[in-house]
KELUMZA-143353 format. One line per 2 residues: number of its first residue (from 1); for each residue x, y, z of N, C-alpha, C. Coordinates in pm, 1 decimal, decimal comma. Example, Ala and Ser with C-alpha at 12.3 -4.5 7.8 and 13.67 -1.06 7.14 Angstrom:
// residues 2
1 = 1319,0/-569,0/780,0/1230,0/-450,0/780,0/1320,0/-330,0/780,0 ~ 1285,0/-225,0/708,0/1367,0/-106,0/714,0/1290,0/3,0/787,0
//
This chain:
// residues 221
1 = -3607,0/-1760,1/-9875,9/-3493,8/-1669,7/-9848,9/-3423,4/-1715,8/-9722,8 ~ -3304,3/-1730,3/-9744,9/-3258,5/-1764,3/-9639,0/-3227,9/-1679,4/-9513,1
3 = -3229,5/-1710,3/-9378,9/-3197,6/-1647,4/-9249,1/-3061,3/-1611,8/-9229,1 ~ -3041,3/-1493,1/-9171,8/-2889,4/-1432,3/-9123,4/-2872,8/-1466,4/-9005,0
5 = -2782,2/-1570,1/-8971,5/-2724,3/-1571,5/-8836,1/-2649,9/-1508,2/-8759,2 ~ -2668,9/-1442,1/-8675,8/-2594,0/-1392,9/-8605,1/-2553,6/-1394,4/-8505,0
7 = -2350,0/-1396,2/-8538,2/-2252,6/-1447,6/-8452,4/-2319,8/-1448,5/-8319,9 ~ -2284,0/-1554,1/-8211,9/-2302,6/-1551,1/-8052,2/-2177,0/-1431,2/-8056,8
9 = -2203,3/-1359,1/-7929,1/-2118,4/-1301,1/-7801,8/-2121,7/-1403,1/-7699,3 ~ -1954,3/-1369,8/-7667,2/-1927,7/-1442,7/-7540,9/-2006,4/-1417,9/-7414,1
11 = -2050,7/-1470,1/-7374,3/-2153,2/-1454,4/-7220,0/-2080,0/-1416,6/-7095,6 ~ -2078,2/-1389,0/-7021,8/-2053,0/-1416,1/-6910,6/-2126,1/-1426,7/-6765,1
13 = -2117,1/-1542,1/-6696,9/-2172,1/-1600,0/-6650,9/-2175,7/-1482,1/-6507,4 ~ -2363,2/-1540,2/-6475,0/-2459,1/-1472,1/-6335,4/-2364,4/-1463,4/-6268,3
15 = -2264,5/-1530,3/-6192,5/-2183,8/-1522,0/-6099,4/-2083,1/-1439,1/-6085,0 ~ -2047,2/-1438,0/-6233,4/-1886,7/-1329,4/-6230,3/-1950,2/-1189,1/-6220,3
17 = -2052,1/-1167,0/-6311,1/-2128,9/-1044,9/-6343,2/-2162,9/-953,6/-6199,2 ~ -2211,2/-1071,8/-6086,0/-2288,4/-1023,9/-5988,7/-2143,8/-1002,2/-5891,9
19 = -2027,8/-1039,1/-5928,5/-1894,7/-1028,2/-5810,8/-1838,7/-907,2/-5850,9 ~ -1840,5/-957,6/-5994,0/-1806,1/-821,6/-6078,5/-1886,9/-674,1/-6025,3
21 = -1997,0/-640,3/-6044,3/-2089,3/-529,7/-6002,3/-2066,7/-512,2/-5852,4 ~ -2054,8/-634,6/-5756,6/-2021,8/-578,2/-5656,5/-1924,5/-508,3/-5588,9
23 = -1755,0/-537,0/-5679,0/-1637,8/-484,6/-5676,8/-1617,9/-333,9/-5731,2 ~ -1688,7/-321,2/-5826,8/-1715,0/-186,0/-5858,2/-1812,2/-74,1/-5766,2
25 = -1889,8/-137,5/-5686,2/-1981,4/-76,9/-5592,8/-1933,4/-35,6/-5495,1 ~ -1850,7/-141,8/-5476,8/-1782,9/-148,5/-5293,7/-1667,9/-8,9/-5339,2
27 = -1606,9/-35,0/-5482,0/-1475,5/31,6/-5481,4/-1547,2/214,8/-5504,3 ~ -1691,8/244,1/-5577,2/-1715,2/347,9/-5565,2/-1821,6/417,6/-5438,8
29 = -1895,0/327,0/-5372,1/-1936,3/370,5/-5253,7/-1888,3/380,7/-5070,4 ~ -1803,3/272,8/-5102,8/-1735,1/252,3/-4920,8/-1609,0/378,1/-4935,3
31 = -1645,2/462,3/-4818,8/-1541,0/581,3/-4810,4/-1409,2/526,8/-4710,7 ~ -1333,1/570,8/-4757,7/-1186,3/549,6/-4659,7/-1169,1/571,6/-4550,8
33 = -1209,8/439,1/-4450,1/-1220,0/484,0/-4296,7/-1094,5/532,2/-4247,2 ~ -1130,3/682,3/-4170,3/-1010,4/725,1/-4111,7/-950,1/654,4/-3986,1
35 = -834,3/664,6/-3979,0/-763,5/565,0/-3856,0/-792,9/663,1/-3753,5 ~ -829,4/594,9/-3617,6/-843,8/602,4/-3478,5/-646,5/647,7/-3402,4
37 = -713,4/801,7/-3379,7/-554,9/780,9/-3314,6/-574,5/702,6/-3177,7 ~ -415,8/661,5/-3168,5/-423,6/625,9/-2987,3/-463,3/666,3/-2902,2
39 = -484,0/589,8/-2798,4/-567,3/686,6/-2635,5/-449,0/723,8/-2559,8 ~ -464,7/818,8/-2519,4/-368,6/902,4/-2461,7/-358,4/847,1/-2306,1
41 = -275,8/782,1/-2300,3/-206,8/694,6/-2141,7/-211,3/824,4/-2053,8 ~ -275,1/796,0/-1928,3/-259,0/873,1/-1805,9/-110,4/857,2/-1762,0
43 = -89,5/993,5/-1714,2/48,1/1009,5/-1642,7/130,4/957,9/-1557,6 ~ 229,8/923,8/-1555,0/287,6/805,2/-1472,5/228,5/876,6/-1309,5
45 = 240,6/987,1/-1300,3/261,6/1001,8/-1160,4/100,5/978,9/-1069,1 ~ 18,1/1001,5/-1210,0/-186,5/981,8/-1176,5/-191,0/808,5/-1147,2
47 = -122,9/757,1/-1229,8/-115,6/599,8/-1207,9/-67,5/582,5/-1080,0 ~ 68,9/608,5/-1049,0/125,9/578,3/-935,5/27,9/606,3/-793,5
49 = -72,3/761,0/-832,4/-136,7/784,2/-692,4/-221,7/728,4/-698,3 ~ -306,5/658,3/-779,0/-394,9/583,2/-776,6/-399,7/422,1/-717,8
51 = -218,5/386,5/-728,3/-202,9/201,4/-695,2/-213,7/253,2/-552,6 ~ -118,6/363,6/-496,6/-95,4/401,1/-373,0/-247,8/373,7/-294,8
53 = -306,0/453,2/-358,6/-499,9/483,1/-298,8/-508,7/340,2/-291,5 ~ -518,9/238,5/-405,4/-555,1/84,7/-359,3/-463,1/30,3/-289,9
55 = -335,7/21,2/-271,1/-299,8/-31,8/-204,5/-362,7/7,5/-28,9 ~ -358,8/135,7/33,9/-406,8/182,6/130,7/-545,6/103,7/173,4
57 = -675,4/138,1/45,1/-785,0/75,6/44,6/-819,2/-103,1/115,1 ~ -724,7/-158,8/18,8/-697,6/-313,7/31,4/-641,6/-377,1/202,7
59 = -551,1/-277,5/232,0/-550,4/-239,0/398,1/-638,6/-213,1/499,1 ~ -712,3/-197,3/440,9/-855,9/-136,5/498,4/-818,0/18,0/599,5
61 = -706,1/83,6/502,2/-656,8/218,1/582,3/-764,5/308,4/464,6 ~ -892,6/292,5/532,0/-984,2/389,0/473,5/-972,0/559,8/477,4
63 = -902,7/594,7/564,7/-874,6/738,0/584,7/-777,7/756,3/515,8 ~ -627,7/677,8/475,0/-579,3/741,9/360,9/-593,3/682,2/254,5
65 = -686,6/599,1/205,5/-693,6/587,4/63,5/-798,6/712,0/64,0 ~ -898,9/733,9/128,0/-953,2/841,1/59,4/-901,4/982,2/79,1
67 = -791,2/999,2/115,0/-699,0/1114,5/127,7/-653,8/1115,1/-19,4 ~ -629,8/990,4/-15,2/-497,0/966,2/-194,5/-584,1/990,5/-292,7
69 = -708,5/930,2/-258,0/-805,6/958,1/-383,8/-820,3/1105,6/-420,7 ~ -875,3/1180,1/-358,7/-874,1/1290,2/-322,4/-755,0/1420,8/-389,5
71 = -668,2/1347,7/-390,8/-534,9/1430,2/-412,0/-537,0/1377,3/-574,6 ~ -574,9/1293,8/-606,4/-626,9/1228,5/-754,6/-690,0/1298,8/-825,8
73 = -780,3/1332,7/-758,2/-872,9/1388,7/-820,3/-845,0/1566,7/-851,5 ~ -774,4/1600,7/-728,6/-754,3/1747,4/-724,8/-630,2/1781,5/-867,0
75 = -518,6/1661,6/-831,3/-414,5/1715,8/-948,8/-435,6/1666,3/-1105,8 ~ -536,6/1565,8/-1097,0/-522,5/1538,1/-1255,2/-686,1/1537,0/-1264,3
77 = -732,6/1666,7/-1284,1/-914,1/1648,4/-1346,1/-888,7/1624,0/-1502,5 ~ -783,7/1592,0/-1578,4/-808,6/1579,3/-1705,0/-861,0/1404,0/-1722,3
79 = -797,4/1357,5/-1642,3/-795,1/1205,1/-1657,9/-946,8/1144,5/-1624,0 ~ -1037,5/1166,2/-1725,9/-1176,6/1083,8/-1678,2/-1196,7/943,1/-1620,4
81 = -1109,7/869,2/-1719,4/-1114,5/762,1/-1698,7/-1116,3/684,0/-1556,5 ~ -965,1/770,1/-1540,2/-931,4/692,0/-1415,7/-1009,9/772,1/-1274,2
83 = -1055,1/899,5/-1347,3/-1127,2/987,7/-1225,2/-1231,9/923,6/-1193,9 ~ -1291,2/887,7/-1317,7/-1414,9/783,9/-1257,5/-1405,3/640,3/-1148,9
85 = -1300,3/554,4/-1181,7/-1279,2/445,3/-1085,5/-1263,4/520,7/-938,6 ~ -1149,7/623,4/-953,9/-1137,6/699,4/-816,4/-1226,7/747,8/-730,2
87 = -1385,4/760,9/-816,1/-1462,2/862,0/-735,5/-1547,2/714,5/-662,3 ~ -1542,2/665,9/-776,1/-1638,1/496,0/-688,2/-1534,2/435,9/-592,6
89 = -1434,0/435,2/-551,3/-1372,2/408,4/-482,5/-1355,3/506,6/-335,1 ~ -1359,1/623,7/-335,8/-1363,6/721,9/-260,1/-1492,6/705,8/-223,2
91 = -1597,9/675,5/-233,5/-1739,8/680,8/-206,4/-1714,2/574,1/-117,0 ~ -1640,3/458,0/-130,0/-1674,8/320,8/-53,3/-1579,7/392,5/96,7
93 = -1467,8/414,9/90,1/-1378,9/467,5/206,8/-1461,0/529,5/274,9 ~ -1563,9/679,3/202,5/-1590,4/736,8/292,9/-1740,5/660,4/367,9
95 = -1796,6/519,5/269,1/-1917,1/496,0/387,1/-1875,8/425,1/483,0 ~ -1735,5/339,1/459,4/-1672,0/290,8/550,9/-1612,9/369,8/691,8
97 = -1581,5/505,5/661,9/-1529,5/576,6/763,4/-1670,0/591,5/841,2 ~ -1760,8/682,3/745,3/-1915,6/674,0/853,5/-1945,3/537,3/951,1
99 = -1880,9/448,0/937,2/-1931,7/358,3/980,9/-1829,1/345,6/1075,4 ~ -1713,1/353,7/1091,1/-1629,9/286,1/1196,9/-1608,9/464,2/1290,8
101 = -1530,6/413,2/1445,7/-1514,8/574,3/1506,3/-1405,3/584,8/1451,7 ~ -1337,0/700,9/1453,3/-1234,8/736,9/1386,8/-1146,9/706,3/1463,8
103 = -1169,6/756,0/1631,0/-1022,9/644,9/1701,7/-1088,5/567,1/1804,7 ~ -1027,9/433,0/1797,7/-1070,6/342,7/1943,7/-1118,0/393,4/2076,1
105 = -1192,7/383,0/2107,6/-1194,9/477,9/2258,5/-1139,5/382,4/2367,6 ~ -1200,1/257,5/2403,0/-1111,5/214,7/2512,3/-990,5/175,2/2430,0
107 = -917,0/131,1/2600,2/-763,8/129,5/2592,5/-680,8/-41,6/2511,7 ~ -824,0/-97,1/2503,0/-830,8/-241,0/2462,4/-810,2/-208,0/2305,6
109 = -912,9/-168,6/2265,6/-930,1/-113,6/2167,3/-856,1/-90,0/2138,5 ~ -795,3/51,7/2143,0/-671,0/127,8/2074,3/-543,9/32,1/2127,6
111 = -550,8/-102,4/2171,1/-437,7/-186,3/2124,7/-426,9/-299,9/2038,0 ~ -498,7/-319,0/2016,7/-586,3/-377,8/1917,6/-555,2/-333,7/1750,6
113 = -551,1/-247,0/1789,4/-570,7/-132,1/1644,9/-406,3/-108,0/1623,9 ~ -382,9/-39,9/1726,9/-211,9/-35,3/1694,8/-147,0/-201,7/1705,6
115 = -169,0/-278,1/1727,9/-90,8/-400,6/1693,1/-157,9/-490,5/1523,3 ~ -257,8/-446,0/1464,6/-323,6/-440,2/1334,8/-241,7/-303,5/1250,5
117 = -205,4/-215,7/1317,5/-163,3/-118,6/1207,6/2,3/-136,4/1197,0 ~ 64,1/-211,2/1320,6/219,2/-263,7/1329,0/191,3/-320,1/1234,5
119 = 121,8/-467,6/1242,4/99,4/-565,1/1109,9/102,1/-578,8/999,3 ~ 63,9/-455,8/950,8/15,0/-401,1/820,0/122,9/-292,0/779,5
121 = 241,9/-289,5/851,2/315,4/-164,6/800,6/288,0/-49,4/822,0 ~ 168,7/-10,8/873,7/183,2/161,8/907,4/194,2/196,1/1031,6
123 = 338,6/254,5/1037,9/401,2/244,3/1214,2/389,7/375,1/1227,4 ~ 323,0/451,5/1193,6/253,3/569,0/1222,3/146,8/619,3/1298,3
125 = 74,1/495,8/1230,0/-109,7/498,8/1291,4/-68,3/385,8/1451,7 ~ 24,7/300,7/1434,9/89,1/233,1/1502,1/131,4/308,9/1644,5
127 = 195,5/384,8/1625,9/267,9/475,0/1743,5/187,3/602,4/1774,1 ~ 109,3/603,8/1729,1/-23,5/742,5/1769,9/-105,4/642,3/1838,7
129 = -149,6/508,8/1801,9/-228,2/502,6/1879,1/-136,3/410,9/2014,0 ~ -64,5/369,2/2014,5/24,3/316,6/2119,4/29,0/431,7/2240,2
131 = 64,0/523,5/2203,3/117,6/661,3/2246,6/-12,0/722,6/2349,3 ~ -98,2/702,7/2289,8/-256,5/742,6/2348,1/-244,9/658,9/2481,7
133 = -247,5/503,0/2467,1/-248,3/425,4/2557,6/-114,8/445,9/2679,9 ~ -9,4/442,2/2633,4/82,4/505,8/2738,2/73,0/611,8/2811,8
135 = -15,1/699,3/2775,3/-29,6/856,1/2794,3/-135,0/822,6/2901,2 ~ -247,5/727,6/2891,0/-377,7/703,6/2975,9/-266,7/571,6/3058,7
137 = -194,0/516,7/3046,5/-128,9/407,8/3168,1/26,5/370,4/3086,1 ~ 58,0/451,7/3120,5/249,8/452,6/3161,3/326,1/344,1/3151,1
139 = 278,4/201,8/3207,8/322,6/58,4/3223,5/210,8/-15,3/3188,0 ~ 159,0/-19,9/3083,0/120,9/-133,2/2986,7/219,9/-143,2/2895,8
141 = 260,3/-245,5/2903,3/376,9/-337,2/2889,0/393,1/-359,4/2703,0 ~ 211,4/-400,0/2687,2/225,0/-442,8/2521,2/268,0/-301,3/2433,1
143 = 171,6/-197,7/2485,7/218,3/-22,0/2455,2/347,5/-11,4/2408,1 ~ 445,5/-24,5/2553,7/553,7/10,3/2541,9/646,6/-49,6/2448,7
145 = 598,4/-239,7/2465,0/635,9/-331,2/2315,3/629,1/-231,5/2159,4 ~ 536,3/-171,2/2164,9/484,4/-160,8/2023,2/586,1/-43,0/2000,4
147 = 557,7/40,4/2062,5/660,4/166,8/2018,2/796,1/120,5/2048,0 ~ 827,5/12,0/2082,0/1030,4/22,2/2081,3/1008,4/-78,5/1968,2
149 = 870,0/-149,2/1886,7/888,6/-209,8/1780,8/932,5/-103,9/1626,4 ~ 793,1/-29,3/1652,0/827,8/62,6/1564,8/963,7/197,0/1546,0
151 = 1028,9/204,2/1695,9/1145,1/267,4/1695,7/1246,3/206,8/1635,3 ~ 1254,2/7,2/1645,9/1394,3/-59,9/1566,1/1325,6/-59,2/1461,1
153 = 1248,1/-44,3/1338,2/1201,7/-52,2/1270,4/1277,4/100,0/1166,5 ~ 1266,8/226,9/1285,2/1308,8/273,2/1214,4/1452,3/297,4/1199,2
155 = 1516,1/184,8/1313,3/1668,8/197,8/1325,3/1687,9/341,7/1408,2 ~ 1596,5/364,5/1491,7/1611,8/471,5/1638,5/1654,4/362,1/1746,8
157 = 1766,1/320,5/1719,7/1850,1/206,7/1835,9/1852,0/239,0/2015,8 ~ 1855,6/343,0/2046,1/1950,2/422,5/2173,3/1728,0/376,2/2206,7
159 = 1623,1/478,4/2087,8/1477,6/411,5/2162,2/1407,8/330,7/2214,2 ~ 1439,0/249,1/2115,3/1398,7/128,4/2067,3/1412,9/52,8/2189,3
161 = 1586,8/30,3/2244,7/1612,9/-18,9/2362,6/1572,6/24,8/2476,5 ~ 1544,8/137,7/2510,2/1469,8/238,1/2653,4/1361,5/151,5/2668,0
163 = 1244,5/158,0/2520,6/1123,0/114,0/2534,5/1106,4/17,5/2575,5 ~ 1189,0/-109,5/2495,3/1186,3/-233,4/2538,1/1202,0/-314,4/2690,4
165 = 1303,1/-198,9/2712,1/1397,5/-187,7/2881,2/1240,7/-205,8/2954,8 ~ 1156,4/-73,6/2935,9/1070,1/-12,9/2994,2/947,5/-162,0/3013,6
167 = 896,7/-214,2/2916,0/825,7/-328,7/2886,2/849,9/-442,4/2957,9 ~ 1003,1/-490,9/2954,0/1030,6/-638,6/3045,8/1035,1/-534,5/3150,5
169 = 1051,9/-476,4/3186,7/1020,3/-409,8/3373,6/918,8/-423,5/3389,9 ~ 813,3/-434,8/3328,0/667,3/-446,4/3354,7/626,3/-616,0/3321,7
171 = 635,1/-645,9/3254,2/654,0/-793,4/3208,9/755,1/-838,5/3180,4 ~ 841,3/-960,3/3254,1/968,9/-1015,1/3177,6/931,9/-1115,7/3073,8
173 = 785,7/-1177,5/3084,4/778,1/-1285,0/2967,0/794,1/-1193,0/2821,1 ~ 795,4/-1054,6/2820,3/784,8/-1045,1/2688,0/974,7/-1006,0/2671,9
175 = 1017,9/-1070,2/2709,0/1154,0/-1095,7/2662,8/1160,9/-1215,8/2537,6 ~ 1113,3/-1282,4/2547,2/1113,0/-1395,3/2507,0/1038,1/-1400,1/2303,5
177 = 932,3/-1325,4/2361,3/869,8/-1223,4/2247,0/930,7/-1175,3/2152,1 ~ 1047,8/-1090,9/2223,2/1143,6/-982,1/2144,9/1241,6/-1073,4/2078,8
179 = 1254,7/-1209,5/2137,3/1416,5/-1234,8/2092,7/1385,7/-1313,4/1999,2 ~ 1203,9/-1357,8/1934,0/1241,2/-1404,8/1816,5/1137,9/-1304,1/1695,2
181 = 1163,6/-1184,4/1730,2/1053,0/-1119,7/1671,5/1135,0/-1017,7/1569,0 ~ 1105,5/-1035,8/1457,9/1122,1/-988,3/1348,2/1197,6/-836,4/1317,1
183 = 1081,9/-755,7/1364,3/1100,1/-620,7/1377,1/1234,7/-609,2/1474,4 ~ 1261,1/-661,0/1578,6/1404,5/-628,2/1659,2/1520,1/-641,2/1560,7
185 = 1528,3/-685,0/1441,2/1597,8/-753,4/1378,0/1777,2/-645,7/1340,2 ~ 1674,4/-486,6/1298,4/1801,4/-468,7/1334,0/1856,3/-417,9/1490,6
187 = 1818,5/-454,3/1602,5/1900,9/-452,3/1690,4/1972,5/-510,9/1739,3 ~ 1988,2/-678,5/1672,3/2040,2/-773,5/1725,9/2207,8/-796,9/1743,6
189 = 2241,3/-716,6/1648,8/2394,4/-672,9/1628,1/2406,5/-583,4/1750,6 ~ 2357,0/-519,8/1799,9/2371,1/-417,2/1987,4/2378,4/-536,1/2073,1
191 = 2518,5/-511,9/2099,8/2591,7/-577,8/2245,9/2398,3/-541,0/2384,5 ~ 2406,3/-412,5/2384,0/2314,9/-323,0/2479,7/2177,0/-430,7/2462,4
193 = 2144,4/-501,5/2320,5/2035,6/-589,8/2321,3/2019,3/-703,4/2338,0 ~ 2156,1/-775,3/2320,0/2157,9/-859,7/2351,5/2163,1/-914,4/2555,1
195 = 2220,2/-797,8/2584,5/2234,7/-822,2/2759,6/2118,7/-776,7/2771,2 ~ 2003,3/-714,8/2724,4/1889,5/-700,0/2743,1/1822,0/-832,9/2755,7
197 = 1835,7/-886,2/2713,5/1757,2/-1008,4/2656,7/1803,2/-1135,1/2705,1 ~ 1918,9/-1155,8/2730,7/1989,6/-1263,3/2809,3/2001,3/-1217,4/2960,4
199 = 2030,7/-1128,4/3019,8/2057,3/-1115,3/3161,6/1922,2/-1128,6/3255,3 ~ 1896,9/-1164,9/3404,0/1758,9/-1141,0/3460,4/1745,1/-1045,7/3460,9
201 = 1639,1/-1004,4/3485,6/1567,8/-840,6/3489,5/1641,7/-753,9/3582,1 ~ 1670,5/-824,9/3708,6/1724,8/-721,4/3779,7/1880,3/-700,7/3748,9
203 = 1972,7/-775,5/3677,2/2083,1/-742,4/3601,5/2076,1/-678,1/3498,9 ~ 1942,6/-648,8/3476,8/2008,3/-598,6/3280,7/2010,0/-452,7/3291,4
205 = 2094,4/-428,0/3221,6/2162,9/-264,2/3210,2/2090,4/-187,5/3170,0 ~ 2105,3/-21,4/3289,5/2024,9/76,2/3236,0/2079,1/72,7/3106,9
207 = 1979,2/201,4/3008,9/2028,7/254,4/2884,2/2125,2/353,4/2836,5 ~ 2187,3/371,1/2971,4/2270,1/470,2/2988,9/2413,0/421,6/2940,2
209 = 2400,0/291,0/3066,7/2536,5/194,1/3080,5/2525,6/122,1/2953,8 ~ 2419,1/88,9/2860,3/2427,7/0,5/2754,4/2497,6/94,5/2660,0
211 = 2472,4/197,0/2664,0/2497,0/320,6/2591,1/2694,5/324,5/2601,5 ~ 2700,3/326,9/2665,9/2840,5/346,8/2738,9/2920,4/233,4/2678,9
213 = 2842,4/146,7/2720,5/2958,8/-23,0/2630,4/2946,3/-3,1/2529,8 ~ 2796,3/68,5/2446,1/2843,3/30,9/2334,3/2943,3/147,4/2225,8
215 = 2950,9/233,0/2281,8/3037,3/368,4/2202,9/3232,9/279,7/2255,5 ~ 3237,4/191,9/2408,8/3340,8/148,0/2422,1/3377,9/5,2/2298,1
217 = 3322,7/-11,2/2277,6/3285,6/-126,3/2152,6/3330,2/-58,1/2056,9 ~ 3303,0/37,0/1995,0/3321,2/126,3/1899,9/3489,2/124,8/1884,9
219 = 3514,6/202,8/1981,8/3601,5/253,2/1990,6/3753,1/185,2/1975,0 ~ 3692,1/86,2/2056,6/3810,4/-47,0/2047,8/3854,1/-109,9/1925,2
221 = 3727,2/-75,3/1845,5/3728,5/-132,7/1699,9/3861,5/-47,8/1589,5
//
């Protein structure tokens, strides 16, 4: 009796089968990852007090970066992120403050300090501590330099010149100082600074009479 053959089926091959089963797996078990919203950017103005704090820091003006920090921390407690850098940063200011006195005690010292805080731009800490030293000796000369620096600095002209007046009376070499020094810069346009600076000491004009030429200057104009 003869045998019934029966037709082949098409095969399909280990490989497709096993890509195959896995496309169907992946497509019924992997769930639809939800998207990540954005991180919510700190506030321009938390950023801004924060460069302020480093910039101060980087100065080594440890008393107001950890002032700035501080004020960081008080107006924006939402901001972790950046509250956290702030608080490790405020920790270093304040072991730094433990460590230094808060003001120079001798008079060396506190000139020292105010011609480092001229340097650095803060004609504040600059003229407090200048001011100390004038207050303990009247005619120290560099003193009186520093505060008629920081007076043209702020374009207080009529000061600026008194102080300076006051300084070559005590020293005339620091004439010489002034006339190529930066900070005078805007006084150099004052008739009153320039006869400061060119005449001998015992010619150069009170601030009264400089005062006087220069409103006649004015006027003529």
């Amino acid at each position: 009796m003869a045998k019934r053959v029966r037709p082949r089926q098409a095969r399909t091959s280990r490989p497709l089968r096993q890509a195959a089963a896995r496309t169907v797996v992946s497509a019924v078990v992997t769930p639809a990852l939800p998207v990540a919203p954005p991180m919510p950017r700190p506030p321009v103005d938390a950023v801004v007090t924060f460069e302020k704090a480093m910039e101060a820091l980087q100065l080594h003006r440890y008393a107001d970066a950890a002032t700035t920090f501080r004020v960081l921390l008080d107006r924006f407690p939402a901001e972790r992120t950046l509250l956290d850098r702030a608080r490790v940063y405020l920790d270093l200011c304040d072991r730094e403050l433990r460590r230094q006195p808060t003001t120079p005690r001798t008079l060396e010292e506190r000139l020292i300090e105010a011609t480092a805080a001229l340097n650095n731009g803060d004609d504040d800490r600059a003229e407090t501590l200048a001011r100390t030293v004038v207050a303990d000796s009247p005619d120290q000369d560099l003193a009186l330099y520093l505060l008629a620096a920081v007076q043209a600095r702020r374009r207080e002209h009529h000061a600026a010149i008194e102080l300076l007046t006051r300084a070559i009376r005590v020293r005339p070499e620091i004439r010489a100082q002034a006339r190529h020094d930066a900070d005078f810069e805007p006084l150099r346009a004052l008739e009153a600074f320039k006869q400061l600076l060119e005449l001998p000491l015992t010619d150069a004009p009170s601030v009264a009479d400089a005062a006087r030429r220069t409103r006649r200057a004015r006027t003529a104009r």
